[in-house]
Backbone as XML, in Angstrom:
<?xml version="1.0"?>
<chain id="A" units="angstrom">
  <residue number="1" name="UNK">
    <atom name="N" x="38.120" y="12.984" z="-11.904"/>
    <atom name="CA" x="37.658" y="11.665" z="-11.526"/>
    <atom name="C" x="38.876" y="10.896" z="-11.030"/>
  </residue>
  <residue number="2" name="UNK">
    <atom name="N" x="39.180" y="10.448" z="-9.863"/>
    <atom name="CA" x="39.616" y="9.993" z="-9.173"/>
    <atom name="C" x="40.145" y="8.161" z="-10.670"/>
  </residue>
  <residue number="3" name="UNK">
    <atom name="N" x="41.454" y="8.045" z="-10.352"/>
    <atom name="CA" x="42.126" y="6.641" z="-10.907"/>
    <atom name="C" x="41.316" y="5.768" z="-11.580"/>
  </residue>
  <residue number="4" name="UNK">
    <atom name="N" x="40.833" y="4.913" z="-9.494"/>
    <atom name="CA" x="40.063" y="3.648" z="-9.667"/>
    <atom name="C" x="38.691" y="4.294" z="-10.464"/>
  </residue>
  <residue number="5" name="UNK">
    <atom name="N" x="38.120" y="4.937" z="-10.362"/>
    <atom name="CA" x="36.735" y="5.029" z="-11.204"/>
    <atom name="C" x="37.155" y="5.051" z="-12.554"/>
  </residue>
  <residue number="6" name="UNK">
    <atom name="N" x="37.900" y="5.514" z="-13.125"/>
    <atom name="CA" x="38.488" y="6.028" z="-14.326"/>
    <atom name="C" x="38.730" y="4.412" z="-14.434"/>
  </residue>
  <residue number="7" name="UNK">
    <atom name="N" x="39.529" y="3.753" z="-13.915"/>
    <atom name="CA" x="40.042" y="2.979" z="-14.214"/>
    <atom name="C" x="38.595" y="1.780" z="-14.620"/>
  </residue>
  <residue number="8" name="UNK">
    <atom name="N" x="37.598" y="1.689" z="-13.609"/>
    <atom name="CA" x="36.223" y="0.719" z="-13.937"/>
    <atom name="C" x="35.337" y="1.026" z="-14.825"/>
  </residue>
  <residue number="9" name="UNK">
    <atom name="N" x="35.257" y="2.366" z="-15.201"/>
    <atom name="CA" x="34.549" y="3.051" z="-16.278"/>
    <atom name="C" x="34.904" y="2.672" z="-17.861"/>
  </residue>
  <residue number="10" name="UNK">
    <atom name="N" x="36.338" y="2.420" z="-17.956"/>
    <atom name="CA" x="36.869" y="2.525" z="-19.401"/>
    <atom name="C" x="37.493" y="0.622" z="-19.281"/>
  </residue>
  <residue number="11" name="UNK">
    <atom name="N" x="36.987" y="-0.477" z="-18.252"/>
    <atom name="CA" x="37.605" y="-1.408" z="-18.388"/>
    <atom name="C" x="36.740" y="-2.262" z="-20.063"/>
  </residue>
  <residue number="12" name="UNK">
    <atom name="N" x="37.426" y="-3.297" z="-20.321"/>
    <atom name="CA" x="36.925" y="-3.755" z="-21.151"/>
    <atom name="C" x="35.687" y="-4.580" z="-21.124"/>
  </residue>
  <residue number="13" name="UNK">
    <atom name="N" x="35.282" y="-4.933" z="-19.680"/>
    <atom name="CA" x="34.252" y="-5.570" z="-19.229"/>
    <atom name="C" x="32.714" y="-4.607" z="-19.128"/>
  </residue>
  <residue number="14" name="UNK">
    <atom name="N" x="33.319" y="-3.465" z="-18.756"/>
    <atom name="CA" x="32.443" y="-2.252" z="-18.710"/>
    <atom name="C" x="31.859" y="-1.730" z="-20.195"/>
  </residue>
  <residue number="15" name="UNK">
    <atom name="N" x="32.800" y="-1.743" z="-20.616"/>
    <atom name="CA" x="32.448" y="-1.249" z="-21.814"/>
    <atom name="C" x="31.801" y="-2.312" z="-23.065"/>
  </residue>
  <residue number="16" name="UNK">
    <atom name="N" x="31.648" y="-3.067" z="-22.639"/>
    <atom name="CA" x="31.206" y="-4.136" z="-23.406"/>
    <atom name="C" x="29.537" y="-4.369" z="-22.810"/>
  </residue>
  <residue number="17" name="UNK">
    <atom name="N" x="29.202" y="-4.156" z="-21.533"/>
    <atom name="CA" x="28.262" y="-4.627" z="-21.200"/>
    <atom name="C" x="27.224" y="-2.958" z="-21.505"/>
  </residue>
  <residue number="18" name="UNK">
    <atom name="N" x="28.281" y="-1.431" z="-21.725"/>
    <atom name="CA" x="27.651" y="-0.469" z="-22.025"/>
    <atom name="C" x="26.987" y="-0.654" z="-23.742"/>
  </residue>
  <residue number="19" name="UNK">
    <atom name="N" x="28.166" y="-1.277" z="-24.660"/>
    <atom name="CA" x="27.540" y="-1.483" z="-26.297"/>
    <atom name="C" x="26.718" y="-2.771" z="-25.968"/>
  </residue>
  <residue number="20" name="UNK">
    <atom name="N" x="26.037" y="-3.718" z="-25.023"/>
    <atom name="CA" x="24.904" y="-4.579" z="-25.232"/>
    <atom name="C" x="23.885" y="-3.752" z="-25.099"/>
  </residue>
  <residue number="21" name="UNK">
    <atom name="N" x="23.640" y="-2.893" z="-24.005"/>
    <atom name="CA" x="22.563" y="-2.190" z="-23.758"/>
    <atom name="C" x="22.674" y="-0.758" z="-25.160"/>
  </residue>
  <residue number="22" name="UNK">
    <atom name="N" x="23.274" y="-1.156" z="-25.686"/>
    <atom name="CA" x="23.179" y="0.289" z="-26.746"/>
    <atom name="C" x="23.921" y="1.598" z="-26.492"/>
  </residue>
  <residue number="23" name="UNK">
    <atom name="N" x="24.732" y="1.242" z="-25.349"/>
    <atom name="CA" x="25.338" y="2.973" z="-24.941"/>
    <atom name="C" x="26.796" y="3.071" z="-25.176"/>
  </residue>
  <residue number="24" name="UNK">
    <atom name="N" x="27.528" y="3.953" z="-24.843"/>
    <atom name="CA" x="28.718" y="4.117" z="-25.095"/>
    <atom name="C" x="29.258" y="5.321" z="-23.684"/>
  </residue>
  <residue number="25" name="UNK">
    <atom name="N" x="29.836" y="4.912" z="-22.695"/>
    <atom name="CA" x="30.174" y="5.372" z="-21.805"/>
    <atom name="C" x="31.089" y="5.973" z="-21.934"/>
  </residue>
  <residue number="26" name="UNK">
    <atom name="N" x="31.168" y="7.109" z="-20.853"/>
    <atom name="CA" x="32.191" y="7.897" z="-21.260"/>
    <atom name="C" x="32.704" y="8.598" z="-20.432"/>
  </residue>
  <residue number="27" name="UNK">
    <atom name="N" x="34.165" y="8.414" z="-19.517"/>
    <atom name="CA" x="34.672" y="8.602" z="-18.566"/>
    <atom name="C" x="35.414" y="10.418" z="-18.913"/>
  </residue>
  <residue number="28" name="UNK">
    <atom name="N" x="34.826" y="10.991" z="-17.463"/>
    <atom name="CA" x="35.212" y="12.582" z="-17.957"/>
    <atom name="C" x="35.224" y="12.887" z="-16.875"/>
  </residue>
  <residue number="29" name="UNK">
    <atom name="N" x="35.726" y="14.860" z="-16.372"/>
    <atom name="CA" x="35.756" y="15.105" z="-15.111"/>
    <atom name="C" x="34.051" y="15.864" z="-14.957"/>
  </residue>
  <residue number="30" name="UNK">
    <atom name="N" x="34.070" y="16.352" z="-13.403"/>
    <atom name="CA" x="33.136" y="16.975" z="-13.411"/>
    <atom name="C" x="32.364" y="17.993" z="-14.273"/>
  </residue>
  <residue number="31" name="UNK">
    <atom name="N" x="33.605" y="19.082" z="-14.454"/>
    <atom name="CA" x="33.736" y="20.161" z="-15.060"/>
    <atom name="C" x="33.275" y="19.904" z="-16.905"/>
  </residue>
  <residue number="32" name="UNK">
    <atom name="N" x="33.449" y="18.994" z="-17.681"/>
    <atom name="CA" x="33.392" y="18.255" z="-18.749"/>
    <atom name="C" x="31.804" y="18.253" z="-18.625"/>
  </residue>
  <residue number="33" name="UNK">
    <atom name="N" x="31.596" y="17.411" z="-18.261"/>
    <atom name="CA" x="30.148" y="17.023" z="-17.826"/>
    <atom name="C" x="29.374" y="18.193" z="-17.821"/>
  </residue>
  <residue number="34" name="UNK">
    <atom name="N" x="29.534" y="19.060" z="-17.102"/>
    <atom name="CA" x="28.876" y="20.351" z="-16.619"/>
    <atom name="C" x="28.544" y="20.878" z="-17.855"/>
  </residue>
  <residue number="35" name="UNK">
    <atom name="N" x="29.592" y="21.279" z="-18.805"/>
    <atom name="CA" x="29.959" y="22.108" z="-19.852"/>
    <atom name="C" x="28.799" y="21.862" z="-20.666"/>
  </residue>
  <residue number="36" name="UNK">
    <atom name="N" x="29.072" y="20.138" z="-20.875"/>
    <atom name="CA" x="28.178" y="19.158" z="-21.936"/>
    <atom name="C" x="26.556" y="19.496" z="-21.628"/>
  </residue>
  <residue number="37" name="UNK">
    <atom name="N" x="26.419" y="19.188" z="-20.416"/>
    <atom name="CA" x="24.829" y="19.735" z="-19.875"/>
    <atom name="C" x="24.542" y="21.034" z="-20.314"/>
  </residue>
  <residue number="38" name="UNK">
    <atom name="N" x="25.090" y="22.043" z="-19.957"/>
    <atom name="CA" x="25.037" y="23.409" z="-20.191"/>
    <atom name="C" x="24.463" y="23.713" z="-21.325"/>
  </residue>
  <residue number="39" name="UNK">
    <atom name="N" x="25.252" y="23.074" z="-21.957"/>
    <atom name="CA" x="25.341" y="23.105" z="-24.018"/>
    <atom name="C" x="23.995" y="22.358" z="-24.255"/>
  </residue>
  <residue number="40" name="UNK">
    <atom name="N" x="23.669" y="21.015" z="-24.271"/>
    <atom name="CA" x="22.654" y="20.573" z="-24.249"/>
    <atom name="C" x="21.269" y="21.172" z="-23.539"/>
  </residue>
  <residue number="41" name="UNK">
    <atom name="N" x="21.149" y="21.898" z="-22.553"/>
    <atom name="CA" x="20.055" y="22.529" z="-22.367"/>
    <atom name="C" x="20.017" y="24.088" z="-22.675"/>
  </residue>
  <residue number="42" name="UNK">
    <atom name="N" x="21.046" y="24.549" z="-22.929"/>
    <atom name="CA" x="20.828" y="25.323" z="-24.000"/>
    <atom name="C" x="20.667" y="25.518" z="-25.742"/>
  </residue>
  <residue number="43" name="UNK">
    <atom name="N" x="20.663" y="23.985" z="-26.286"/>
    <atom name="CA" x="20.234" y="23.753" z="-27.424"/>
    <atom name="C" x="18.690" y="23.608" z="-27.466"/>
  </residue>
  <residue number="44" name="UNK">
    <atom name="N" x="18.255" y="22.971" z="-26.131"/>
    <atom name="CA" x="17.440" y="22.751" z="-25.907"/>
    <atom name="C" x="16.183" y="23.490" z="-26.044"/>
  </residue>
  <residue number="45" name="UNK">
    <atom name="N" x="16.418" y="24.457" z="-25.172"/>
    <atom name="CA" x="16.072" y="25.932" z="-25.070"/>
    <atom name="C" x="15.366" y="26.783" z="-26.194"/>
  </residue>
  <residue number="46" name="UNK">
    <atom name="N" x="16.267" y="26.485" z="-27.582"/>
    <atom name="CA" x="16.699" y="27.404" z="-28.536"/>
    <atom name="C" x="15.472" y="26.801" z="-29.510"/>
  </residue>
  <residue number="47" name="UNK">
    <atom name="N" x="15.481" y="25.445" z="-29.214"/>
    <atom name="CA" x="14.474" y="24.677" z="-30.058"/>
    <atom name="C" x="12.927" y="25.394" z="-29.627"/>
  </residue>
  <residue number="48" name="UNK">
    <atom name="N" x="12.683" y="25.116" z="-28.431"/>
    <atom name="CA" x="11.563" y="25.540" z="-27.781"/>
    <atom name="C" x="11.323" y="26.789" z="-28.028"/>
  </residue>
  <residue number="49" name="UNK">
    <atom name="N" x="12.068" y="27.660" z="-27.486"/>
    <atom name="CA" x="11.817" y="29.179" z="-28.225"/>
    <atom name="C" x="10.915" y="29.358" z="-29.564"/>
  </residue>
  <residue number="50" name="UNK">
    <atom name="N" x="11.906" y="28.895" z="-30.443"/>
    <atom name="CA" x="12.077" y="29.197" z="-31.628"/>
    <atom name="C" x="10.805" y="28.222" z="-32.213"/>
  </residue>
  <residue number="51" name="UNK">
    <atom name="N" x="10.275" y="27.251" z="-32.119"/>
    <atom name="CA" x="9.596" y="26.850" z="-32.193"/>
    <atom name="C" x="7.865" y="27.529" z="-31.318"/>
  </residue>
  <residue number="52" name="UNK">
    <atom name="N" x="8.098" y="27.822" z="-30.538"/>
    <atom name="CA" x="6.671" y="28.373" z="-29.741"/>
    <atom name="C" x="6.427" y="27.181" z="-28.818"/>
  </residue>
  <residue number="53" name="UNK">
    <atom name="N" x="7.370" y="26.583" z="-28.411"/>
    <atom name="CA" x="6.607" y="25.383" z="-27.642"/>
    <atom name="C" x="6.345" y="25.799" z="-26.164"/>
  </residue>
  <residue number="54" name="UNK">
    <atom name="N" x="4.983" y="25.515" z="-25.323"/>
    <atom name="CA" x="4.662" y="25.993" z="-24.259"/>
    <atom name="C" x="4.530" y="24.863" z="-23.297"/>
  </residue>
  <residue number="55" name="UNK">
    <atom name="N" x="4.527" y="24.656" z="-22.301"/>
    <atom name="CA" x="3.598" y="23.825" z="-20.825"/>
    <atom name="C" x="2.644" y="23.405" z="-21.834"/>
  </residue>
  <residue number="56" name="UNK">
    <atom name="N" x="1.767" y="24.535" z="-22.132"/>
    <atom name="CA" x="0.217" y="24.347" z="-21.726"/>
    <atom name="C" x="0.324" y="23.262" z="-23.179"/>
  </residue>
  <residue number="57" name="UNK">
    <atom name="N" x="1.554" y="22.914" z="-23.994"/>
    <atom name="CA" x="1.354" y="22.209" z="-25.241"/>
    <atom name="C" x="1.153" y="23.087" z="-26.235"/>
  </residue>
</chain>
């Protein structure tokens, strides 16, 4: 991630208006991100499986 984004992502103005709405932002590279997704829809996955969950409900 390029400076200036890095730099508007983690300002104190930013991050203040992310904990009103309830979130917590979080400045990372692409590759980070990717990883995180990956992981998360493969937890995902594991639930559904393992559970029997289908489309059809």
């Amino acid at each position: 991630m390029d400076r200036r984004r890095l730099m508007a992502l983690t300002g104190s103005d930013v991050k203040a208006r992310f904990a009103d709405q309830g979130s917590d932002g979080l400045a990372s590279s692409p590759e980070i991100c990717s990883c995180f997704l990956g992981s998360e829809v493969d937890q995902g996955a594991r639930v559904i499986r393992a559970k029997g969950i289908t489309a059809d409900g």
